[in-house]
Each structure stands twice: as C-alpha cells, then as structure tokens.
Backbone bond lengths (Angstrom), bond angles and torsions (degrees), N, CA, C in turn:
res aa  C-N    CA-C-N  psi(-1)  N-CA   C-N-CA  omega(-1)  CA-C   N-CA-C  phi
1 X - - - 1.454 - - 1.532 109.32 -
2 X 1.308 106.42 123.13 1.422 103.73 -177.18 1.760 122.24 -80.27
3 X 1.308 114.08 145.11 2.108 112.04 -158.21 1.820 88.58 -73.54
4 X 1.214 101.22 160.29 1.362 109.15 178.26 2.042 106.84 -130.78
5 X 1.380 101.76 103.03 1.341 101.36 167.84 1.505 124.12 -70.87
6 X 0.960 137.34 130.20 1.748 158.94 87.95 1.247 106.79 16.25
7 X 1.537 124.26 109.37 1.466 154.15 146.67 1.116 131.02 -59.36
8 X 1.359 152.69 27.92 1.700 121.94 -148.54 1.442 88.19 -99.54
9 X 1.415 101.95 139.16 1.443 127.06 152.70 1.662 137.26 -111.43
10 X 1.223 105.79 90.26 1.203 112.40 -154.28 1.640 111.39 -83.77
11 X 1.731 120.48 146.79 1.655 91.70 -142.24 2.041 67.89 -119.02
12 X 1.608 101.12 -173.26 1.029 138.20 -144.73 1.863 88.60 -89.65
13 X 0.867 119.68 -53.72 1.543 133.36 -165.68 1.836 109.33 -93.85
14 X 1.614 111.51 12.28 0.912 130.93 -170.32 1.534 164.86 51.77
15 X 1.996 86.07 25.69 1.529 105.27 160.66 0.998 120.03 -102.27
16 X 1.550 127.80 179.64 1.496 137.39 -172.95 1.397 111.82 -117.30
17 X 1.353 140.56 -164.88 1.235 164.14 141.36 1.770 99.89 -120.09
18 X 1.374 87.87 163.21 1.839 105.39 153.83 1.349 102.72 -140.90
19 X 1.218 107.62 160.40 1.856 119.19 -178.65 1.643 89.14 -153.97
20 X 1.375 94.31 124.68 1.712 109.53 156.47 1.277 112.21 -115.64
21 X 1.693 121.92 124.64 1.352 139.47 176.29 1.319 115.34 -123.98
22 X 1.376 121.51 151.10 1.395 119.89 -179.41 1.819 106.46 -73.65
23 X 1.256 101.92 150.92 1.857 98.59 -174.81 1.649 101.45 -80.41
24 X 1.312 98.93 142.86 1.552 126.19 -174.07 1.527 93.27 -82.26
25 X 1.737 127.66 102.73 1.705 131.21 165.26 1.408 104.63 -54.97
26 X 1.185 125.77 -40.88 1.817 113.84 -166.05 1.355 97.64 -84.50
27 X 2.009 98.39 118.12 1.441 96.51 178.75 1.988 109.54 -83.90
28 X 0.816 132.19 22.97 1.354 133.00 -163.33 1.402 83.51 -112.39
29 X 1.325 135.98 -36.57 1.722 139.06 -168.55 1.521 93.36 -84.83
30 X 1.109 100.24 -50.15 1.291 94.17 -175.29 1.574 120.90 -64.63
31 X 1.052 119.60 -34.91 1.813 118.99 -179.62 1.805 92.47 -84.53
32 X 1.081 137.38 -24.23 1.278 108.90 -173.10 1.858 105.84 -85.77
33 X 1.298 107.61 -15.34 1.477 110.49 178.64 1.455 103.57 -94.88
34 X 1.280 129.28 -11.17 1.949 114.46 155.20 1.691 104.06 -91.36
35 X 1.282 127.97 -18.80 1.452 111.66 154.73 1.356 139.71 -71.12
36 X 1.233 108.47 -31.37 1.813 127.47 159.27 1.546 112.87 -65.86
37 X 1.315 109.76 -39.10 1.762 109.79 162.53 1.639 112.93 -58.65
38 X 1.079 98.38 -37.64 1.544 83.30 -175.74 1.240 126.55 -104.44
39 X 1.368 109.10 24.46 1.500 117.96 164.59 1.308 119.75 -110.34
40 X 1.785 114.64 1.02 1.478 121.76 -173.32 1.189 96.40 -71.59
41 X 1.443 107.51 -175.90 1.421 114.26 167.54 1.984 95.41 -119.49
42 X 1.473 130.17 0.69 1.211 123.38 -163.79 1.729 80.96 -140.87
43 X 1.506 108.74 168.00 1.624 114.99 170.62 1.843 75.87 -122.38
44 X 1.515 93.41 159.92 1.926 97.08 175.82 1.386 78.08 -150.76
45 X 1.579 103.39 117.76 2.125 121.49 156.37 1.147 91.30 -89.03
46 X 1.389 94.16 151.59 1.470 101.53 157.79 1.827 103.63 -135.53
47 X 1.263 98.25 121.35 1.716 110.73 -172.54 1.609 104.72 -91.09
48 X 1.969 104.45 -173.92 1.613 78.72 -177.95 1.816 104.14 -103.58
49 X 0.867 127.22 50.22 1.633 145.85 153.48 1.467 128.74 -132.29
50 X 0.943 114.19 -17.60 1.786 108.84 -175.47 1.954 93.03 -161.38
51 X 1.408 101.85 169.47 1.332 123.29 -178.53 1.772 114.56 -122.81
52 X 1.123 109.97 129.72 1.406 111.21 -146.78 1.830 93.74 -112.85
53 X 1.366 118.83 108.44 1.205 97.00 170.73 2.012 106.34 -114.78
54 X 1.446 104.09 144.10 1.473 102.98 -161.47 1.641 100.88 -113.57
55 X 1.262 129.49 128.79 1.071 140.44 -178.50 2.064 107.34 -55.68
56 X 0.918 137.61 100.36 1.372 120.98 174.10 1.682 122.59 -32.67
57 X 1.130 105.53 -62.65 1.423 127.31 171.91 1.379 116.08 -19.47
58 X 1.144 128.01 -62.30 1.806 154.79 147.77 1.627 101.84 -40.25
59 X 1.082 139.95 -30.19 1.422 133.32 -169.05 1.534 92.84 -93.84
60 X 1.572 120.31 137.30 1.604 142.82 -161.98 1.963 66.75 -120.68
61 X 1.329 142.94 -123.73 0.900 133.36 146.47 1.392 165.68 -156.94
62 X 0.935 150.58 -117.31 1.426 138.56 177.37 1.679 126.27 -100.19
63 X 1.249 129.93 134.49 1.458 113.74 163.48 1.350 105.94 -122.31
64 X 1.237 119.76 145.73 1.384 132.33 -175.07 1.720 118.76 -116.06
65 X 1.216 128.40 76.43 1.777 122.17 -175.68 1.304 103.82 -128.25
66 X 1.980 97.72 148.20 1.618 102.57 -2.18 1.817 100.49 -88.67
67 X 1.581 79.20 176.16 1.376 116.27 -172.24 1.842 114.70 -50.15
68 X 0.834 137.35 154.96 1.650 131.48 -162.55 1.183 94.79 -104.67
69 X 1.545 110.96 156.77 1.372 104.87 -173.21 1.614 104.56 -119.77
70 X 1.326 125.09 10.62 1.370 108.05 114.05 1.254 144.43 -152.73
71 X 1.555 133.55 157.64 0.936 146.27 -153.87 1.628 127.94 -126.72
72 X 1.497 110.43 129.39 1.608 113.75 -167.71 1.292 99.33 -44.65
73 X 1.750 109.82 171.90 1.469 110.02 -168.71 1.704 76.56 -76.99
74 X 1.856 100.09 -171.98 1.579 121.81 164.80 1.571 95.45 79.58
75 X 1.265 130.82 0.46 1.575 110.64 163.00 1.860 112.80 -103.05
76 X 1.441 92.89 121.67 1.681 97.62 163.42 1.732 104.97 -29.22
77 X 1.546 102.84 145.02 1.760 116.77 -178.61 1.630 107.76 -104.82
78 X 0.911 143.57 -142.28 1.472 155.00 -179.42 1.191 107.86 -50.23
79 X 1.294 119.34 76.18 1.638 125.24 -176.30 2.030 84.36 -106.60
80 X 1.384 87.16 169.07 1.431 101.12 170.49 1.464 105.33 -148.30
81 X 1.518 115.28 160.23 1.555 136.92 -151.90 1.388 69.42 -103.69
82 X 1.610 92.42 138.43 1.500 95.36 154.18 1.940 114.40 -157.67
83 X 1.377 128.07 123.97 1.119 130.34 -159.68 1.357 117.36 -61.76
C-alpha cells in the first residue's frame, strides 16, 4: 500500500487548503522537488479535475506529513515546535 502525504497550506489572511498525494520513493526526486518548491515564486497542484496554481506571496506557510526522509542540504533537522 502506497503512504499518502498531507499538504496543508496555510494562507496569509487565514485559511488553509489540504492536498493528499501518494509519497514520492525516490529520495533524490524528492529533495530536488522540495528545493525547486522553494525557489518558485507560485506552488502549482495539480488534482484530478483542475490545476491549482498558488501565489507564494499569500502562503504564511506550509506543513508537509510525514516529514520526507530526504531533504536538500540548508534545511534545519530535528527541531521541535514548542509553545
């Protein structure tokens, strides 16, 4: 059974989205497509009816779970939220 990641995009004016996608196995695809995300200036889903392109600007921001196991260099590692 293939894992299914969790999207939330939490926006600026204070709503969200959710997106569920199947998890990407090639971690080399996978870190170059959260490094190419974060150099856009737009995120673009594409669901199975319409194509979603999201202004960056408007995004406060993103959570991704679970977490990928791997990741371009330059991202903080085992941090924790704390109130």
């Amino acid at each position: 059974m293939t894992q299914l990641i969790m999207m939330f995009i939490h926006f600026t004016d204070g709503s969200k989205i959710v997106f569920r996608y199947p998890n990407i196995t090639e971690a080399s695809t996978l870190a170059t497509k959260v490094k190419k995300a974060l150099e856009q200036d737009k995120i673009v889903v594409q669901t199975n009816d319409s194509l979603m392109i999201i202004p960056v600007m408007s995004v406060k921001y993103i959570q991704v779970t679970p977490k990928p196991d791997a990741l371009p260099e330059g991202i903080i590692r085992d941090a924790e939220i704390i109130d």
